[in-house]
C-alpha positions in Angstrom: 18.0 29.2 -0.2 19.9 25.9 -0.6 18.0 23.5 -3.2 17.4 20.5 -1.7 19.1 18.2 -5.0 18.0 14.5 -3.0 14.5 15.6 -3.0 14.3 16.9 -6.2 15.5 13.4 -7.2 13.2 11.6 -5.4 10.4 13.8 -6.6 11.4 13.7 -10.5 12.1 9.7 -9.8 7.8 9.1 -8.1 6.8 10.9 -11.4 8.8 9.2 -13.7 8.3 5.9 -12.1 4.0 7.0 -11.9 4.4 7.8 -15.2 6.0 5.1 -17.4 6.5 2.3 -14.4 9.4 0.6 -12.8 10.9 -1.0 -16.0 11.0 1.7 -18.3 12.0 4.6 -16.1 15.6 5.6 -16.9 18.4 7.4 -14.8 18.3 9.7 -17.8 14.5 11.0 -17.7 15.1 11.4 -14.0 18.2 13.3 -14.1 16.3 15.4 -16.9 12.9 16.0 -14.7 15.2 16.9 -11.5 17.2 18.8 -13.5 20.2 17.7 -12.1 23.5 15.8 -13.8 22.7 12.3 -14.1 26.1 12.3 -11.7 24.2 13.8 -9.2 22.1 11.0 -8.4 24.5 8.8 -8.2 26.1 11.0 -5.8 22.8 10.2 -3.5 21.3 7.2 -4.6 23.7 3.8 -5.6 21.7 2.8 -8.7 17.9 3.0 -9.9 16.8 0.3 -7.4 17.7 1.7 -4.1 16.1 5.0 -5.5 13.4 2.9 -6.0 13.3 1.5 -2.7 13.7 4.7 -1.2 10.8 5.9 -2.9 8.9 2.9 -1.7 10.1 3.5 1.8 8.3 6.6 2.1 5.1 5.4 0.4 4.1 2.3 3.1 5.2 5.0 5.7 2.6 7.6 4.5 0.5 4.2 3.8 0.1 3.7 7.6 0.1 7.3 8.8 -3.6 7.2 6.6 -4.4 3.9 8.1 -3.4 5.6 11.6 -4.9 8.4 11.2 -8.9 6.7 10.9 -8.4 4.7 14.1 -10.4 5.8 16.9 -10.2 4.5 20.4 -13.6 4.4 21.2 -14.6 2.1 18.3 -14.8 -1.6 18.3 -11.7 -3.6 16.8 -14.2 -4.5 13.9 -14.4 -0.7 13.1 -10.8 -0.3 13.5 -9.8 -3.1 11.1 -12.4 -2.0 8.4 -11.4 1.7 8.9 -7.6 1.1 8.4 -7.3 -1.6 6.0 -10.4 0.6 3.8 -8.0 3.7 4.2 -5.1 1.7 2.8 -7.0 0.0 -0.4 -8.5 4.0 -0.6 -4.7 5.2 -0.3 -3.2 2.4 -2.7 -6.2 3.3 -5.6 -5.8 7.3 -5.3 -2.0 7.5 -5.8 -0.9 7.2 -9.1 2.6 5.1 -8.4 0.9 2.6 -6.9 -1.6 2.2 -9.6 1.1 2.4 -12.1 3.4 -0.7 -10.3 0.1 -2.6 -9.7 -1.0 -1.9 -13.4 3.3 -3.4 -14.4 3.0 -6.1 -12.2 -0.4 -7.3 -14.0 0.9 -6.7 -17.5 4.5 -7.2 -17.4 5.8 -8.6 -14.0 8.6 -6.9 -13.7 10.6 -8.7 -10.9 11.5 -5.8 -9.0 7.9 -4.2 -9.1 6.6 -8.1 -8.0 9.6 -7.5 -4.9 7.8 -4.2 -4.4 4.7 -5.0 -4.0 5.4 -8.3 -1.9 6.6 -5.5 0.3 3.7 -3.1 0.0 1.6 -5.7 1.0 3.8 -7.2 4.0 3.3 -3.7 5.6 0.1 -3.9 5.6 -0.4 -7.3 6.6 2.0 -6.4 9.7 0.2 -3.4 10.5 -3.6 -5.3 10.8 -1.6 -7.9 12.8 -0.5 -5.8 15.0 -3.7 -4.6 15.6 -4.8 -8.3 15.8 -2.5 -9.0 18.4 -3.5 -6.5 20.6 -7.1 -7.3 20.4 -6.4 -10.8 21.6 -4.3 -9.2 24.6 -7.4 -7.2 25.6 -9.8 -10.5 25.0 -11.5 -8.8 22.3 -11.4 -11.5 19.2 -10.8 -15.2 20.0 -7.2 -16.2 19.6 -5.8 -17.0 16.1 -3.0 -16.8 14.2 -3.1 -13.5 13.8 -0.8 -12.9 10.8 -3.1 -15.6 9.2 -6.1 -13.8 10.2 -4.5 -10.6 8.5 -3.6 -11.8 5.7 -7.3 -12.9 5.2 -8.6 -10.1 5.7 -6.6 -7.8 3.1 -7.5 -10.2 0.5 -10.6 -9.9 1.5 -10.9 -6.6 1.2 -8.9 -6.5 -2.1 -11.2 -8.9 -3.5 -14.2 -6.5 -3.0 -12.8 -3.8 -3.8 -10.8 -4.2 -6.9 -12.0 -7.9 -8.5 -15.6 -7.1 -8.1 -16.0 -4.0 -9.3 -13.9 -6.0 -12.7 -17.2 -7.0 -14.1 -19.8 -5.5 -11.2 -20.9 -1.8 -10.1 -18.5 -1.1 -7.0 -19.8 -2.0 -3.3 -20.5 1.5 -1.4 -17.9 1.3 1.7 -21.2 0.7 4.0 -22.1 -2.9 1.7 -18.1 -3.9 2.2 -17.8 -3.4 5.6 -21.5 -5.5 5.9 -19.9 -8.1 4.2 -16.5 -7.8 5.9 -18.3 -8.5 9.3 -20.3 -11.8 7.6 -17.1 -13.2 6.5 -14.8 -12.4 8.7 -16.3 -11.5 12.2 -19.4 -13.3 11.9 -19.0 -16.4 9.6 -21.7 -17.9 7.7 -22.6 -20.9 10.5 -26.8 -20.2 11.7 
């Protein structure tokens, strides 16, 4: 059976990158965990960035086949937006790149991981918006910039999810999406 050398590249490359970040992942320790030449990548891959970016390519896309997968027809657009963008935060705090490029960006700012996750978050932005959009085509939310409105909402949910829980015990999912529909649906106005 043929070995598949790209993938074993790519695969070597998410673990080196989980491991020690963006910045001090070398061709080197990739070639080494692939065990492949370190000509070999270069054969599929033009330097350490566009490996990179593959590798980031394939991360939003399994990003929103979680956030697709919790969507369900029958529920409101409320439920929807607080099941997706939930499943993405979950997603982006169980796998260990993303914490690792989040935890460089914080401490180091690696210009590359800041590109990165710029991009990370873009996705998802487009991917509520969408959803925005098509709400307001069915007469289902008032009609808003929906980009705007998505953009809002993420940082939203990033704020009660990963600032809070900083110096506070962590909302349950049930207290966040309370809170989600105050702020977001509902508004604060009697």
């Amino acid at each position: 059976m043929a070995v598949d050398r790209r993938q074993l590249i790519i695969e070597a490359a998410t673990q080196s990158f989980s491991k020690f970040g963006y910045k001090a992942t070398t061709m080197d320790q990739v070639a080494k965990a692939a065990n492949v030449g370190k000509g070999t990548i270069y054969t599929f891959f033009e330097n350490k960035e566009d490996l990179f970016d593959v590798i980031i390519s394939t991360l939003i896309k399994e990003m929103r086949t979680a956030a697709e997968e919790v969507i369900d027809d029958q529920a409101s657009l409320r439920e929807n937006v607080h099941r997706s963008i939930y499943r993405i935060l979950e997603f982006r705090k169980e796998h260990q790149l993303t914490i690792k490029l989040f935890q460089e960006e914080r401490e180091i700012g690696t210009p590359k991981v800041l590109e990165v996750i710029r991009r990370v978050e873009k996705a998802i932005i487009s991917f509520i918006q969408l959803k925005l959009d098509l709400a307001m085509e069915r007469g289902e939310i008032k009609t808003c910039n929906s980009e705007l409105t998505a953009f809002v909402a993420v940082k939203l949910y990033v704020a009660l999810i990963f600032d809070w829980e900083r110096y506070h015990d962590p909302l349950s999912k049930e207290e966040i999406a309370k809170l989600f529909e105050l702020y977001l649906f509902e508004g604060l106005s009697v």
